[in-house]
N, C-alpha and C positions, 0 to 999 in steps of 0.2 A: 625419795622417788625420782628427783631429778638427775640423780645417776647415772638411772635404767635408761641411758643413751641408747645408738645404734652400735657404736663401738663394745661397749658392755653387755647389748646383747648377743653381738656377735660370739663374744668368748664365753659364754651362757650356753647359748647353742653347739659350740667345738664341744662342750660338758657331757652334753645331751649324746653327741656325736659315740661316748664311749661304749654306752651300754651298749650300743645297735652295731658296731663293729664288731666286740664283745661274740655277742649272740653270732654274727653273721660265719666269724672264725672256725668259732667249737662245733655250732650245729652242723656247717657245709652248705648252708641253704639261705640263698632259693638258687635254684640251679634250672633254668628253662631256654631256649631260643628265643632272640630277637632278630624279626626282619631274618628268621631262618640262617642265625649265624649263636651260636655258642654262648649264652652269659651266664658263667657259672658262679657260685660263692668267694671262689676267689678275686675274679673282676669286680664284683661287688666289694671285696671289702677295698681292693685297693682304690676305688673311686670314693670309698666312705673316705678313709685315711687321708686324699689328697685334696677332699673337699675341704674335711675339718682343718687338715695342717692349712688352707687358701685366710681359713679364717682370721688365723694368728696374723696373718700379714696383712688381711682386710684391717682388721680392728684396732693394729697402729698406724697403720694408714689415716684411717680417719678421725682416730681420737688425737692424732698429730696435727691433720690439717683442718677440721671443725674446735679445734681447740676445745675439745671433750676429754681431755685430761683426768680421771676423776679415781679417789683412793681405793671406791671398787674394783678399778680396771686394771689399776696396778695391784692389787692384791691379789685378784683371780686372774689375771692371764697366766703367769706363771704357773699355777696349780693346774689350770686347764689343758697348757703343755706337757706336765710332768705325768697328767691321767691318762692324757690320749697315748704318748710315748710306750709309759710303761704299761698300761693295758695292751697294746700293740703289742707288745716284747714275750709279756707273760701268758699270750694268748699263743705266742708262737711256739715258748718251751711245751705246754701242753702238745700241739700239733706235731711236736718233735721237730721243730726245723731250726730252733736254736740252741745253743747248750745253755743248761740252768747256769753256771760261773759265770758266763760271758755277760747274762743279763742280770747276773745280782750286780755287777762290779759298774753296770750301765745306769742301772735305777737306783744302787746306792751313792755314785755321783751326784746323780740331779738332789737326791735329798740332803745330801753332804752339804754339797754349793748351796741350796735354800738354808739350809741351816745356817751358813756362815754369813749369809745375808744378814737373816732374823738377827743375829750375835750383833753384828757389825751395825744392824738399824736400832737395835737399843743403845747402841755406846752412840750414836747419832751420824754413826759414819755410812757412806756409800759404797759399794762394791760392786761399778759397770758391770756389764755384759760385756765381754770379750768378742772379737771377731772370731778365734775360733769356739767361743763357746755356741756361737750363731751360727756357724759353718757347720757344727756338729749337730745343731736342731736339722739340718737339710739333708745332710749324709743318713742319720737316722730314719727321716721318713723315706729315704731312696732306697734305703737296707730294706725296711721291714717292706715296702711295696715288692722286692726283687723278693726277698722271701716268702710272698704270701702269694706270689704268684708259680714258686717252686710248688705248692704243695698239689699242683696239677701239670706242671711243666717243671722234671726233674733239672732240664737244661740248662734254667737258673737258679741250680742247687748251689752250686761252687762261685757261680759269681756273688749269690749274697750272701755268703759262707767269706770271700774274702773283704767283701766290704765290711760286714761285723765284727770283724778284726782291728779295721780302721776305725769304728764305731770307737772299741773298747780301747784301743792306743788314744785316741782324741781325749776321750772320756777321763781317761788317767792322765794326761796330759793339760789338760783343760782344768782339771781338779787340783793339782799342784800348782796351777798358775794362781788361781783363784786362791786356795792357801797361801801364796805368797803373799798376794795383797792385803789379805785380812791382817796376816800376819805383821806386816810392815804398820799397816791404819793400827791397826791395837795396839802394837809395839811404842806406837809416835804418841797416840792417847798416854799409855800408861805414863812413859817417861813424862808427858807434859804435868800430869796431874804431881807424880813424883817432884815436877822443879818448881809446882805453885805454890807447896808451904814458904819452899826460898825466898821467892821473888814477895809474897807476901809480907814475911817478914823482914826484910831487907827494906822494904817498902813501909813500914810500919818502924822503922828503926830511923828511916830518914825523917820522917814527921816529927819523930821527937823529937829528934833532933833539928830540927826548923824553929817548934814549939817552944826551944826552950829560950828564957830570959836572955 
């Protein structure tokens, strides 16, 4: 229970954040005036989206500087980003304002990259976050907000039409980088395990030879 910080609830919450996005996308709704100015489903979902993406930066924010660090928080922020993201994306193929290719090759990045993580944390190794892999958490939530504000204002058709281009260049870009490194960390594992019988027996040859008479 001492987990269940403010940090951890934060990215709990971005969780929670999906469904009601979700819903707010498909149905259209709620679509009413405020203070006699316009707030349709679409201004709604992008204040859902930029709320929830504040979170992610809230809840390292503060599990960095309350020194709330905890193996919840690194287990589920990740997943929390990859929910909000791709439910974002796949809500938008539905709405027609993405193409389905662009966003399999986008959400099967994110799970590639988590997968090679997982790989890389049972051999004991780490696998950073890259600056552009961060750079393309933001580019993302700036796409899908310009495209979920096309689906009422065609005018930001093309501009978030050329940004999900960039999405999907980063995306591919950022996944080969990341294959690199895994590749190199397993590469160094293997061989090391490969040169331990040597140095083992080598090590085990000199003893005898100390031992003997």
């Amino acid at each position: 229970m001492a987990q269940l910080n403010l940090p951890n609830g934060l990215t709990i919450l971005r969780i929670f954040f999906v469904p009601l996005l979700v819903v707010v996308l498909l149905t259209r709704e709620p679509n009413f005036n405020v203070f006699g100015l316009p707030f349709h489903f679409e201004m709604w979902g992008v204040l859902i989206l930029l709320v929830a993406a504040s979170t992610d930066v809230a809840d390292g924010y503060l599990a960095r500087k309350r020194r709330e660090i905890t193996t919840l928080g690194i287990l589920l922020d990740p997943i929390a980003d990859k929910l909000l993201i791709s439910a974002a994306f796949i809500s938008l193929v539905e709405m027609g304002l993405a193409p389905a290719w662009m966003v399999v090759i986008v959400i099967g990045r994110d799970f590639t990259v988590m997968g090679l993580r997982n790989i890389a944390a049972a051999e004991g190794l780490v696998i950073p976050a890259s600056a552009l892999g961060k750079t393309k958490m933001v580019l993302e939530v700036i796409t899908v907000s310009i495209l979920i504000l096309a689906a009422k204002h065609p005018m930001f058709r093309l501009l978030g039409t050329l940004l999900l281009w960039l999405v999907v260049i980063s995306a591919v870009v950022s996944a080969a980088h990341y294959f690199t490194v895994f590749w190199r960390q397993v590469d160094g594992r293997i061989k090391q395990r490969q040169l331990n019988p040597i140095v083992v027996a080598q090590e085990k040859k000199t003893e005898d030879v100390v031992a003997r008479p």
